[in-house]
N, C-alpha and C positions, 0 to 999 in steps of 0.2 A: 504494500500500500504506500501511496507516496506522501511526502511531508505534508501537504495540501488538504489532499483527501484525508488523514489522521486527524488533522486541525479542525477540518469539518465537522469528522464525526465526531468530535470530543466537543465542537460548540454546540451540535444539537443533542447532545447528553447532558452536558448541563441548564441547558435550556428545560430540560421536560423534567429534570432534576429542580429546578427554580419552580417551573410550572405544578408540581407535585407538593413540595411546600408552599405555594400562597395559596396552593387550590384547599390543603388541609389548615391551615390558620386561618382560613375563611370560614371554613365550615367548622372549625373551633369556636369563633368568635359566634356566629351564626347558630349554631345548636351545642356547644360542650363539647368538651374531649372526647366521650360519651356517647354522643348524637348520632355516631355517623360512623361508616363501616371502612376498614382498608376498599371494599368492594367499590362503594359508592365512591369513595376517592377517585380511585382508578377510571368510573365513569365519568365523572367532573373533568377529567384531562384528556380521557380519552384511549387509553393506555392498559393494560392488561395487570392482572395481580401479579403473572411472573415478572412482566416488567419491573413490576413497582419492586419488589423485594430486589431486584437487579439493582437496587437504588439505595433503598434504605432499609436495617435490618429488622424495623417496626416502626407504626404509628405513630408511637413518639417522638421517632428520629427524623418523621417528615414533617412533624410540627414543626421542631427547632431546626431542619435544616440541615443535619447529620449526616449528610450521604456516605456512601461506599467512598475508599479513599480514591482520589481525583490522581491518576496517570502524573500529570505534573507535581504533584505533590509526593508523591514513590518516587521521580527523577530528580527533586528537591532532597529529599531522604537518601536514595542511593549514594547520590554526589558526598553528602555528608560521613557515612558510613567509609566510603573510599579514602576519603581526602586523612592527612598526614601532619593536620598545622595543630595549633593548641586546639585540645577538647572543647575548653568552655566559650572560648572565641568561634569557634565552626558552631558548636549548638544556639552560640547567641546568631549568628547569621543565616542559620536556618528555621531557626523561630520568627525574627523578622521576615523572611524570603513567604516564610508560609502565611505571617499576617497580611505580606502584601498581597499575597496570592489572591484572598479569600475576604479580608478588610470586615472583620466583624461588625464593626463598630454603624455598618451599612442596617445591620439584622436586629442589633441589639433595643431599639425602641420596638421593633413589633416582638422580640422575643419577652421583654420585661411585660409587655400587654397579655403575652399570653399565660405568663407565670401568673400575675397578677390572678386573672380571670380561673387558673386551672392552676391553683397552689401545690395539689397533690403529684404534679411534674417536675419541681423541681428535682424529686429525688431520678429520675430519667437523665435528666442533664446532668445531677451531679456523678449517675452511672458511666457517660459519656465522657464526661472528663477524668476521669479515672480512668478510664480503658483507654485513651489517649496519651495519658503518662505511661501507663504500662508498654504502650506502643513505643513512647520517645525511651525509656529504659532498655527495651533490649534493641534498637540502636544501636545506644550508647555500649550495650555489653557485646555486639556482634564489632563493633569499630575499637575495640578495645582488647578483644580477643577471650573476654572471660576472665578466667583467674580468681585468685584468692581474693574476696573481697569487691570483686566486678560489681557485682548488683547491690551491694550498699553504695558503693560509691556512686552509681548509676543512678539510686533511687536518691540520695541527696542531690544529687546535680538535676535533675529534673524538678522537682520540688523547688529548689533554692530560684529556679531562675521561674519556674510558675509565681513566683512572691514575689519578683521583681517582674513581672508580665499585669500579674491583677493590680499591682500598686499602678503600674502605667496603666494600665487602661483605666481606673478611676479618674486620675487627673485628668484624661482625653472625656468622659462622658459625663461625669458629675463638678468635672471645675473646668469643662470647657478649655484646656489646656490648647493654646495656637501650636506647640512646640510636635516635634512628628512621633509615632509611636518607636522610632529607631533613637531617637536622640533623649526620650524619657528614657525609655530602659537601658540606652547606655550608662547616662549618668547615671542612674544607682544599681548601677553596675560597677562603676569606677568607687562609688561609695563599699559596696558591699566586699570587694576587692582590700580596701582597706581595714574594714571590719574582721576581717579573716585574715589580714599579714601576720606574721610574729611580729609582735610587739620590739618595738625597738626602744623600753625603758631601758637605762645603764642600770647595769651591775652595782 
């Protein structure tokens, strides 16, 4: 298949991926989490239930927007796994690469609308982000090669920098921050860098 045609089909996958969750947060807002069938979904789009699951791995994941992982985001991840420079530098540039990919901060008013309306999802989203670190951990343990102490290390480095991700994303949607989500998270990055040196008191 040539570069073109790939491009293609991967814009109209995510098109009927976009199309599948506003077609289900409609019908959230409209009848309840509740209301409304995967079936009747798939009729609203137009689209088959195998499809749909070709998308997302449940209902809930087409509310918030969850898809199956996006082609470019596995070639965003590979590159990382491969690559040879500092760990925490390559994972802080692939966490940006993937903010820009995807740019939350697009989703996040109609997602807080649907939280709001349908309280009992948050526990779905917070399922989602957990099996998202678990994803970026063995990364970090397949690019590291294992070893003694891999997956602790792995699981702090994913965590630590998820602290520095949600601190920047507040300033960007509840203090309106002008500054870009790469230039928040670097600086307290530079911050948390220092928090963690050896102490340079004298003896």
């Amino acid at each position: 298949m040539s570069q073109s045609a790939d491009s293609l089909r991967g814009q109209r996958k995510r098109e009927t991926s976009r199309a599948l969750t506003e077609a289900a947060r409609r019908l959230t807002a409209e009848h309840g989490f509740a209301g409304f069938t995967v079936e009747e979904l798939c009729t609203e789009v137009g689209v088959s239930r195998r499809t749909f699951f070709n998308y997302f791995e449940s209902k809930e994941n087409a509310v918030f927007g969850f898809a199956a992982i996006d082609p470019r985001q596995e070639a965003l991840e590979e590159d990382f796994v491969a690559r040879a420079g500092d760990l925490l530098d390559d994972f802080i540039e692939l966490t940006i690469a993937r903010f820009d990919l995807f740019n939350p901060l697009d989703d996040a008013p109609a997602m807080f609308a649907i939280i709001e309306q349908e309280p009992r999802l948050i526990k779905a989203a917070f399922e989602q982000i957990a099996k998202n670190e678990r994803r970026d951990m063995a990364l970090i343990v397949r690019r590291t090669g294992g070893g003694a102490g891999a997956e602790l290390r792995a699981e702090v480095l994913v965590h630590s920098i998820g602290a520095l991700v949600r601190l920047s994303m507040d300033q960007l949607l509840h203090h309106h921050s002008s500054d870009s989500f790469s230039d928040l998270v670097g600086r307290r990055l530079e911050v948390a860098r220092t928090v963690y040196a050896p102490s340079q008191k004298a003896d």
